[in-house]
C-alpha positions in Angstrom: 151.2 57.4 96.4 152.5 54.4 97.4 153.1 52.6 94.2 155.0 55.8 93.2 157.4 55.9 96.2 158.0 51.9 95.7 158.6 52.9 92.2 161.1 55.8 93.2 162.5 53.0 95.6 163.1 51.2 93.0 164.7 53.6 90.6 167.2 54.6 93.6 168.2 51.5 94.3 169.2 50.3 90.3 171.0 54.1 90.6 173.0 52.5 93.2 173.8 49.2 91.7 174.8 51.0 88.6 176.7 53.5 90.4 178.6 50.5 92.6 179.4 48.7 89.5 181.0 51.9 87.7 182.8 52.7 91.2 184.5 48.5 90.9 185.2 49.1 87.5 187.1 52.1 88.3 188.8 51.1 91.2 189.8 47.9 89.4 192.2 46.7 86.7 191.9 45.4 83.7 194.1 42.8 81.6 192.7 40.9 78.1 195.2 39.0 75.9 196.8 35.2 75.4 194.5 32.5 76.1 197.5 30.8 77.4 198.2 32.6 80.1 194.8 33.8 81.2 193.3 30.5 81.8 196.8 29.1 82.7 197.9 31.4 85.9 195.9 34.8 85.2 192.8 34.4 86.8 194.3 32.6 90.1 196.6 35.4 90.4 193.6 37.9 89.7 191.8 36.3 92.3 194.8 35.8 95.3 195.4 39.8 94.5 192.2 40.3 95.0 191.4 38.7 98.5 194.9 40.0 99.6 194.2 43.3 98.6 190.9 44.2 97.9 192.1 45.3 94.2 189.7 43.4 91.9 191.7 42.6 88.6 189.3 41.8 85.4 190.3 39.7 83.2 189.6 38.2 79.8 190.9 35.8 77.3 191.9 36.5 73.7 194.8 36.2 71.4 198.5 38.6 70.9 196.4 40.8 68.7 193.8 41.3 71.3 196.5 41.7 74.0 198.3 44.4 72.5 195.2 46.7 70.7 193.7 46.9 74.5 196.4 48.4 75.7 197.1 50.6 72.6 193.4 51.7 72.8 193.3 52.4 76.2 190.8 49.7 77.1 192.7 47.8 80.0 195.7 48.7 81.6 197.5 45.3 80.9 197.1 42.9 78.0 199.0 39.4 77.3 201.0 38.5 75.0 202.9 35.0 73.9 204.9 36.3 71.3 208.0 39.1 72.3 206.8 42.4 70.8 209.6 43.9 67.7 211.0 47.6 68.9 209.5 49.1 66.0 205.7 48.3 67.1 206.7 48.8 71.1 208.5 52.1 70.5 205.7 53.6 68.3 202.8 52.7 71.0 205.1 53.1 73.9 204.2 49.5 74.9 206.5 47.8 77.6 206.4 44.3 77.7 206.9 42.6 81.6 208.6 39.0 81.1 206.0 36.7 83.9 206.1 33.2 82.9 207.8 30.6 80.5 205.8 29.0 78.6 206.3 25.0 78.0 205.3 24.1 74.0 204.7 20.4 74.3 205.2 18.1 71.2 201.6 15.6 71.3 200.6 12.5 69.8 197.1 10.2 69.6 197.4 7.9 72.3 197.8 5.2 69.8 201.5 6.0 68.7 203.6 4.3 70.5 206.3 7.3 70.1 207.6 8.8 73.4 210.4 10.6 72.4 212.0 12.6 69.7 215.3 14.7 68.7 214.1 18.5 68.4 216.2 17.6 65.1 213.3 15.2 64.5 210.2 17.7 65.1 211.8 20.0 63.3 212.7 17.8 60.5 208.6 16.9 60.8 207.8 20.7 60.4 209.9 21.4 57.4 209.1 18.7 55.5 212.4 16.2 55.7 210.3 13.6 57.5 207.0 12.8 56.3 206.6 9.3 57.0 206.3 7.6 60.6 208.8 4.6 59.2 211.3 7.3 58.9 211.3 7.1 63.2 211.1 3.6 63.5 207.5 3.5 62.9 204.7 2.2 60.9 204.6 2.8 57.1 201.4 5.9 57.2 202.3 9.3 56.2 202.7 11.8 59.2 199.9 13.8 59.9 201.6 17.7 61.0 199.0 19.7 63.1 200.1 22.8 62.6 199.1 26.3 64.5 200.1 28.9 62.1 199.9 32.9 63.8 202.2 35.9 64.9 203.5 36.4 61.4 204.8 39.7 62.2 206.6 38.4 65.4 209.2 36.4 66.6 206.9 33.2 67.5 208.8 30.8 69.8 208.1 27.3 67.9 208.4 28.6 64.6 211.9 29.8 66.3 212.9 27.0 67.9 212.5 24.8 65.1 213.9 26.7 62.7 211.1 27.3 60.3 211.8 30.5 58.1 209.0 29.9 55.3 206.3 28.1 55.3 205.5 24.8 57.3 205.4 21.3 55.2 203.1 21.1 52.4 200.7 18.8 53.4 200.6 20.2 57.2 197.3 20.9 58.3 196.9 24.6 59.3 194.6 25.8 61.9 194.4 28.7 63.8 193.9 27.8 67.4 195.8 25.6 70.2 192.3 24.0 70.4 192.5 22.4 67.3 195.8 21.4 66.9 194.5 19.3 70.6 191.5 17.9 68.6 192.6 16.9 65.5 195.9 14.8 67.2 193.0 13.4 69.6 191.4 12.0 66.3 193.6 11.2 64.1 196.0 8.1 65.4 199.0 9.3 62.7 198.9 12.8 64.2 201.3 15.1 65.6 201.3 18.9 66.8 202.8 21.0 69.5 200.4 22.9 71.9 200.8 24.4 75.1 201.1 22.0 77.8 198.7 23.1 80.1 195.9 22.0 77.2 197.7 19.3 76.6 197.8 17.7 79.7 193.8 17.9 80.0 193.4 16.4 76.6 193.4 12.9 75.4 196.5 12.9 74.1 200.2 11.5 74.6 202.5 13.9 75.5 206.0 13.2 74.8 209.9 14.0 75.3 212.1 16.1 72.8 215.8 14.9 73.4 215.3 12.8 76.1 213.9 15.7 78.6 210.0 15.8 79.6 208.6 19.0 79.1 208.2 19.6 82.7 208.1 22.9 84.8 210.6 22.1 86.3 212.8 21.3 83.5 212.2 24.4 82.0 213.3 26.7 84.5 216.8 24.4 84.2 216.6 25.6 80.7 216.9 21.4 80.0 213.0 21.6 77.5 214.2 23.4 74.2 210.4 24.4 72.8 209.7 27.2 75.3 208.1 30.6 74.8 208.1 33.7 76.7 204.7 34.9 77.9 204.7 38.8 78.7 202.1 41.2 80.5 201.9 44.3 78.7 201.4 47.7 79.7 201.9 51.4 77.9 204.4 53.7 79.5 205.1 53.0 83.1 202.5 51.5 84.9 200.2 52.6 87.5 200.3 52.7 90.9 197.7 49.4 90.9 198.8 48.1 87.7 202.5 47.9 89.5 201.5 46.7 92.4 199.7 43.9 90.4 203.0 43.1 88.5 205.1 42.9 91.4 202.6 40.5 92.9 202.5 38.4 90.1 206.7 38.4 90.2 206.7 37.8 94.1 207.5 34.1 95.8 203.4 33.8 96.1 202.7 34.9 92.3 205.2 32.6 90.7 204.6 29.6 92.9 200.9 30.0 91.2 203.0 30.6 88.0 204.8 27.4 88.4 201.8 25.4 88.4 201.6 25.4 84.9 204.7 27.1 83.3 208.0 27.8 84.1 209.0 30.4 86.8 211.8 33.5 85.8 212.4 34.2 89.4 
């Protein structure tokens, strides 16, 4: 009898836990989407929001793809994006895209290059293929290797943008898929150079350097002064919810973009 009523116990209490878990889940929100701004300000602000009001915000990293089929399949109520969405996709899905943070594209190096600065003429030049060689900048006579993180096709993608790349990269570029490994092949290869988010940069064993004279700093981004930037949106279908608003508004307060300015550039 009493090995049955421990058992029951038991039972009860996993009911509970299951329950309690279903009852957080509910009452909480959920956001998936760009790795760059999840790990970058998004799970900070999740967890400020949460101790100031009791609103637990999950959240998970991913890619624009991932950011923007959550929302479309009702998964989460927000997903993150680092590419602007085009009218046709955010009209059909009803998707409205929140403008939270300015992302800083940073142009790297190996450590070894003595480079600190180029023109964005230059980089760009490097991207489409006018300047292969690192004698062409005043340096050593070995062929340039371009790290190159090809993605968001079908959107406008800020460094293709900014660069002014309408076809495809140089020839020889190396393509990969991830910010990762544009960050680990410049780390190995001393003739290397890519662009990558800054805030993976700047933990990475590699040189960071100045377009046109200007660092790519926070701060010189909101001054509009760094010209490889990229808008990083928080996306949500139809008008938000009561939570899901109150979320955004925190992360668009004083106290949400001084976390936001840690890393990227602030819009207000």
């Amino acid at each position: 009898m009493m090995l049955y009523l421990c058992k029951l116990l038991l039972l009860y209490s996993m009911s509970l836990l299951f329950t309690a878990s279903l009852y957080s889940y509910a009452y909480g929100l959920g956001y998936q989407g760009t790795h760059i701004l999840t790990h970058g300000a998004l799970e900070d602000l999740a967890k400020t929001f949460q101790k100031k009001y009791g609103i637990r915000v999950f959240v998970k990293g991913g890619g624009c793809a991932d950011g923007i089929a959550v929302v479309v399949k009702d998964r989460h109520e927000m997903g993150g994006i680092c590419c602007p969405l085009n009218p046709e996709k955010a009209n059909k899905f009803n998707l409205i895209q929140h403008r939270v943070a300015v992302d800083i594209k940073a142009v790297i190096v190996n450590p070894k290059n003595k480079i600190s600065n180029l023109t964005l003429k230059q980089v760009s030049d490097i991207h489409n293929g006018l300047i292969t060689n690192w004698k062409q900048l005043g340096e050593r006579d070995k062929p340039i290797a371009l790290i190159y993180r090809d993605h968001c096709r079908d959107m406008d993608e800020p460094v293709r943008k900014a660069l002014g790349i309408k076809g495809p990269v140089a020839k020889k570029a190396i393509v990969v898929k991830t910010d990762k490994e544009v960050v680990e092949y410049v780390e190995r290869f001393p003739d290397a150079i890519g662009i990558a988010p800054r805030i993976f940069a700047k933990e990475a064993k590699v040189k960071i350097i100045s377009v046109n004279g200007i660092a790519p700093t926070p701060e010189n981004t909101e001054k509009r002064l760094y010209p490889i930037t990229g808008d990083l949106y928080i996306i949500t279908k139809g008008t938000p919810s009561e939570a899901t608003k109150q979320f955004l508004d925190f992360v668009l307060s004083d106290d949400g973009q001084a976390i936001i300015g840690k890393g990227f550039g602030r819009v207000r």
